[in-house]
C-alpha positions as CSV (number, residue, x, y, z in Angstrom):
1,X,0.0,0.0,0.0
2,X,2.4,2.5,0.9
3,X,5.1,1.7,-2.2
4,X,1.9,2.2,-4.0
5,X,1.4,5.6,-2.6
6,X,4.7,6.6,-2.7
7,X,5.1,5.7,-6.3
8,X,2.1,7.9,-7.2
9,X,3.2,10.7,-5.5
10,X,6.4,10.3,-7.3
11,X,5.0,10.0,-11.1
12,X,2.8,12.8,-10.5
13,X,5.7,15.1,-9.3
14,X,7.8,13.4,-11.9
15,X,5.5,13.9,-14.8
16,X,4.2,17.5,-14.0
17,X,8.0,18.9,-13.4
18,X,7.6,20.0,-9.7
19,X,10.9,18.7,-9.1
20,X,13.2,19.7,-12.3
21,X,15.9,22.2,-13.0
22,X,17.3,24.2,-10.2
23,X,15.1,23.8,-6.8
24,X,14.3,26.9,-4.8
25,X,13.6,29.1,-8.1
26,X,11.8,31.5,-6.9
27,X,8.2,31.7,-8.7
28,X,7.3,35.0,-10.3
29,X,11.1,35.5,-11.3
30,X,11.8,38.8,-13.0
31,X,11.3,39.6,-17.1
32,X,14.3,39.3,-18.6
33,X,16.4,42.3,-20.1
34,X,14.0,43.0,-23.1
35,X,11.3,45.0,-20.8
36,X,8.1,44.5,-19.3
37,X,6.1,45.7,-22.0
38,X,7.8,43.1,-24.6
39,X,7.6,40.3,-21.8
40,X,4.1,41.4,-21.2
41,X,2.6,41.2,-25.0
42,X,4.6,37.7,-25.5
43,X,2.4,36.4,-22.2
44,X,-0.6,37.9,-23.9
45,X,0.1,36.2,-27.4
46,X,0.5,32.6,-25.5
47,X,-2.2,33.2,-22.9
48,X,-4.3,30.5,-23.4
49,X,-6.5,26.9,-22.8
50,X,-4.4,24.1,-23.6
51,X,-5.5,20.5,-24.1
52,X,-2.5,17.8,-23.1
53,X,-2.4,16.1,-26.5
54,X,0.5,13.9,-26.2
55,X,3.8,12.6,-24.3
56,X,6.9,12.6,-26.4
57,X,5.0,12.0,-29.3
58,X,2.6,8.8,-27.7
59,X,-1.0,9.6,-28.0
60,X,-3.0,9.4,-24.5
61,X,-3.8,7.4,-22.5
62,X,0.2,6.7,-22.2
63,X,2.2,4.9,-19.4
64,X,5.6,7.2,-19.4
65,X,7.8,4.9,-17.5
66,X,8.4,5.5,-13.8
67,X,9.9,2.0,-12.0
68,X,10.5,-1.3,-12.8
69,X,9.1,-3.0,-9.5
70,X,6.2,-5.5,-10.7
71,X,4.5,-4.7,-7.9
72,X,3.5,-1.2,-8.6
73,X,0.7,-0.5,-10.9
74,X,1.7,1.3,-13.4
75,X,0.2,4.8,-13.9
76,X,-1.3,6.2,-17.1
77,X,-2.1,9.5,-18.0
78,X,-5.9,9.6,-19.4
79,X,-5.5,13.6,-20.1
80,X,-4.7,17.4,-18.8
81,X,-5.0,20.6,-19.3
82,X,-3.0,23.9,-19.3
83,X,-4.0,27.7,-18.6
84,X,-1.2,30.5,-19.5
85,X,-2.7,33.6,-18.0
86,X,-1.7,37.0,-19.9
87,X,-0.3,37.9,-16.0
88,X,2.5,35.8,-16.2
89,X,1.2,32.6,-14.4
90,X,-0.4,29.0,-15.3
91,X,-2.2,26.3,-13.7
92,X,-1.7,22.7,-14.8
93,X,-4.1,19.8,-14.3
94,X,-3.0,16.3,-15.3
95,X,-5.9,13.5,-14.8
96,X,-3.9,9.8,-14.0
97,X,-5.3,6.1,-14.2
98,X,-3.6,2.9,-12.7
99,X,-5.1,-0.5,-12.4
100,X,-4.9,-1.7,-9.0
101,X,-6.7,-4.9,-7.2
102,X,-9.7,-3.5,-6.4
103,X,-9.7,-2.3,-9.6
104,X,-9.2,1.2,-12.2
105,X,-8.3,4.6,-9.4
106,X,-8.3,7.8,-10.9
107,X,-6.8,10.7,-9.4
108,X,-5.6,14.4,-10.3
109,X,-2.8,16.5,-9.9
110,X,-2.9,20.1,-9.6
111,X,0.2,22.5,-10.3
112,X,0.7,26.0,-10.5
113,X,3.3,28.8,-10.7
114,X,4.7,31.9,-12.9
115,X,5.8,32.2,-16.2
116,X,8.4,34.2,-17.9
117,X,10.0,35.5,-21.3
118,X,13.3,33.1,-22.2
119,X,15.5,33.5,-25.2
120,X,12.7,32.4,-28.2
121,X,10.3,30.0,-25.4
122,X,9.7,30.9,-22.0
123,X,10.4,29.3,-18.5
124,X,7.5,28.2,-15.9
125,X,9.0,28.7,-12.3
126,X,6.9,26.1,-10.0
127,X,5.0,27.4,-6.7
128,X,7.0,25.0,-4.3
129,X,10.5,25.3,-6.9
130,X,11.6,24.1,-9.8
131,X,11.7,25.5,-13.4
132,X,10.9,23.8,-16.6
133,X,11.5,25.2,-20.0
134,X,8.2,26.0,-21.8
135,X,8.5,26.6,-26.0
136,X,5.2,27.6,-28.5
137,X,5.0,26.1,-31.9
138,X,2.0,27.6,-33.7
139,X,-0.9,26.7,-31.6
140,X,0.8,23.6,-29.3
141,X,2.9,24.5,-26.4
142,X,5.5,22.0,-25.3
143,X,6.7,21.3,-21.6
144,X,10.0,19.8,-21.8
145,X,10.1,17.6,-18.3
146,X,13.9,16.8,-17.8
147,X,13.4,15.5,-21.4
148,X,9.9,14.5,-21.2
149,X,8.4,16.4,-24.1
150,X,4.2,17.3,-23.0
151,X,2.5,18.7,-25.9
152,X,-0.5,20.9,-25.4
153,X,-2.9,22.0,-28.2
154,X,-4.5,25.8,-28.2
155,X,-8.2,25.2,-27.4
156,X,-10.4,26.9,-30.0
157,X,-13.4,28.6,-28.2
């Protein structure tokens, strides 16, 4: 029961990022150099709904892999959604699925922070620490999870 636990609440800091790049980044880190009013209208151009669409490529639902122990179910993601806000911060919600004895548990996990201006992308600065690189091709954002590529799609209203 509580490798079970354990596990989950590893995956879903593993696969949502809370832990990556450099710990204790403060969230709601300053613009960069190219000025609040440049940093402010590339928020606004990203500021969006996103649907999670895809890990590295694998349609969901998709098992990313976490352990090896046989013992552990292993944990899908079923789906997720991202909101940029024009003020510079995001929520991300990830919905998860693993088979277990008594049968299919589904649970969420809930992430927020800021968001900044970064070379040609921009970087998301998790409440709690942690940063993870965040780029925008067209309409699909992608999360890049210590190599774990999340791509969201722009929802169309």
């Amino acid at each position: 029961m509580w490798a079970r636990l354990a596990f989950s609440a590893a995956a879903v800091m593993t696969l949502a990022g809370c832990a990556s790049g450099a710990a204790g980044t403060a969230a709601g880190a300053p613009a960069p150099a190219t000025g609040r009013a440049e940093a402010a209208g590339r928020l606004a151009a990203v500021a969006a709904e996103y649907t999670l669409v895809a890990i590295d490529g694998h349609a969901l639902p998709y098992s990313p892999k976490a352990d090896n122990d046989p013992g552990v179910a292993p944990t899908k993601v079923v789906g997720g959604t991202l909101t940029v806000r024009a003020n510079g911060t995001f929520l991300m919600s990830t919905q998860y699925s693993a088979t277990e004895a008594q049968g299919e548990r589904r649970f969420d996990g809930q992430f927020s922070g800021s968001c900044a201006p970064q070379d040609e992308g921009f970087r998301m600065f998790w409440d709690g620490g942690g940063e993870t690189p965040l780029t925008v091709k067209g309409d699909t954002v992608i999360v890049n999870n210590n190599g774990v590529r999340f791509h969201y799609l722009r929802q169309t209203r």
